[in-house]
C-alpha positions as CSV (number, residue, x, y, z in Angstrom):
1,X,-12.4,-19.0,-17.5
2,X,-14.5,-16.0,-16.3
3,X,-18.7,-16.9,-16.9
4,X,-19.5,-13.5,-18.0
5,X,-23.1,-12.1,-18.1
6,X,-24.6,-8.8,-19.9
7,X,-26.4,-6.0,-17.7
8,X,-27.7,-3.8,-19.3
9,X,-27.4,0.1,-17.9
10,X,-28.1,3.7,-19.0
11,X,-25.9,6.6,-19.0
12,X,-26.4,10.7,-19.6
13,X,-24.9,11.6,-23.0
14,X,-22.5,13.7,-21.3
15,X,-21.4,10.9,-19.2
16,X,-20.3,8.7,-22.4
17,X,-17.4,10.8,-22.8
18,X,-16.1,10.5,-19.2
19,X,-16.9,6.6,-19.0
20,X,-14.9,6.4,-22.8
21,X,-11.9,8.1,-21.4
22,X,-11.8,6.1,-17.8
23,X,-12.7,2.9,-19.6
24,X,-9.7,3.7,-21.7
25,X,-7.1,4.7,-18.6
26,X,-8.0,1.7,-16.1
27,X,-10.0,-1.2,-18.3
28,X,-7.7,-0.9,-21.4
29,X,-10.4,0.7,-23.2
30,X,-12.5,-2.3,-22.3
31,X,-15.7,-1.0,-20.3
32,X,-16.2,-4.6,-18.0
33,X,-12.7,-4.2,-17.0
34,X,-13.3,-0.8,-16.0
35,X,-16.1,-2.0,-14.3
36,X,-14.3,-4.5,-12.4
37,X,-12.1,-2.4,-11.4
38,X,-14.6,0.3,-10.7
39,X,-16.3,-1.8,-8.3
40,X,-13.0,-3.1,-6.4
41,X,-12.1,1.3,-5.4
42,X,-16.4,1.6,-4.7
43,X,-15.7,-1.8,-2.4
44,X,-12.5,-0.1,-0.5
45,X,-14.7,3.0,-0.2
46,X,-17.0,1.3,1.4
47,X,-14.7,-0.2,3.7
48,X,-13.3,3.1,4.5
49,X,-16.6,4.8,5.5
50,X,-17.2,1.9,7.3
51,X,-14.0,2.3,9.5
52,X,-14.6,6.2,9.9
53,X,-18.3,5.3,11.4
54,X,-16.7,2.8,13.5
55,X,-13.4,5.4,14.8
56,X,-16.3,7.6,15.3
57,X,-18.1,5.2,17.3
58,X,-15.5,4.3,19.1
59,X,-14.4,7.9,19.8
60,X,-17.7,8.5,21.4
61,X,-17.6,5.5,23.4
62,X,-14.1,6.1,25.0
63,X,-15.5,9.8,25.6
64,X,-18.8,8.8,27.4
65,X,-16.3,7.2,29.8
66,X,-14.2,10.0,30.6
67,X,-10.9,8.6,29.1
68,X,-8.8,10.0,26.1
69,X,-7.5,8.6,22.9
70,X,-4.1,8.5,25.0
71,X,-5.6,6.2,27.7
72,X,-5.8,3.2,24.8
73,X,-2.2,1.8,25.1
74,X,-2.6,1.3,29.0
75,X,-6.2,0.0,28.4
76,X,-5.1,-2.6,25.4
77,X,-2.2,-3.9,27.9
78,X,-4.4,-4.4,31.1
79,X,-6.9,-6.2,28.5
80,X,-3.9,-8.6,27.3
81,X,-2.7,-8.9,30.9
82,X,-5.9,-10.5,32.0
83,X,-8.1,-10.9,28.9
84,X,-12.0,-11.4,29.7
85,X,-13.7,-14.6,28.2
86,X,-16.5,-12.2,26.5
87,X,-14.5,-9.6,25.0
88,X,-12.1,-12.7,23.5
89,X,-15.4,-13.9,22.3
90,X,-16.4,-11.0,20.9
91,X,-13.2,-10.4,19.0
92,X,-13.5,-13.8,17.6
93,X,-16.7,-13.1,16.2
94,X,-15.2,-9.7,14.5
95,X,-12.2,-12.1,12.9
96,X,-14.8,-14.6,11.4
97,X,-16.4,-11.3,10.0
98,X,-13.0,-10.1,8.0
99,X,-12.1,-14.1,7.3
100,X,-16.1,-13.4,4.5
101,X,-14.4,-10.0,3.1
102,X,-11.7,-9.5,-0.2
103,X,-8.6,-8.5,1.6
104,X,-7.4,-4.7,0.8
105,X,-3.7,-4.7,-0.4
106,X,-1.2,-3.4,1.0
107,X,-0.2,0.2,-0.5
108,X,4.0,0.0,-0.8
109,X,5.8,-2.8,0.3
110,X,4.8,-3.5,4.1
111,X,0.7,-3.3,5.6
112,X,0.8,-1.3,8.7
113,X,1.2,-3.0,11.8
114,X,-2.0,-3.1,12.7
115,X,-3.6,-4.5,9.4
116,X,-1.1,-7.2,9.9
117,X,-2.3,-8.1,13.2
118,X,-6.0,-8.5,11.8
119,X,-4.8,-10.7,8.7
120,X,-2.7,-13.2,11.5
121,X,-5.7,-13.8,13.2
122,X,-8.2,-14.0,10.2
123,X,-5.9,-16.4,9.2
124,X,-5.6,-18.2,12.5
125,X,-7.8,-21.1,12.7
126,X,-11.2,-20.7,15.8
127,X,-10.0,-22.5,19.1
């Protein structure tokens, strides 16, 4: 059973409408069920500005080294071949991070390869 509690929040006349209608398409005209759900695409959005901060990040990192986004492959395998004791640490730390977080689901029938990689090991227990 779901412990629900009121919060109380204003909205512009003009918004009622709009709230009414969406209520009505994703909460079954029921506005905390809109709101849950509401909260769930705001969470996901989150994630994904997250991730685009991070690509960019990353992009600028690989460029302030002189390599390309086609010099990743052969860096990933040279980093499997002989992985370094930090960076293994580091992704371990990254893992317990995603085990805290709501997983995303999967849109269609199979998660790209790479989300699937990142749920193995958040499942995977620490060594």
């Amino acid at each position: 059973m779901r412990k629900a509690t009121t919060v109380g929040f204003a909205i512009d006349e003009t918004d009622r409408q709009r709230l009414d209608h969406l209520s009505k398409v994703f909460g079954g005209g029921n506005r905390s069920a809109f709101l849950r759900k509401a909260m769930d695409v705001m969470e996901r959005y989150e994630l994904a500005q997250r991730l685009v901060e991070l690509q960019a990040y990353g992009e600028e990192r690989l460029a302030s080294t002189g390599r390309a986004s086609a010099d990743i492959p052969g860096l990933v395998a040279r980093a499997l071949a002989d992985p370094d004791p930090d960076a293994v640490a580091q992704a371990k730390l990254i893992v317990a991070g995603l085990r805290g977080r709501a997983p995303v689901p999967a849109r269609g029938d199979t998660a790209h390869p790479a989300a699937a990689a990142f749920t193995e090991l958040a499942g995977a227990p620490d060594d």
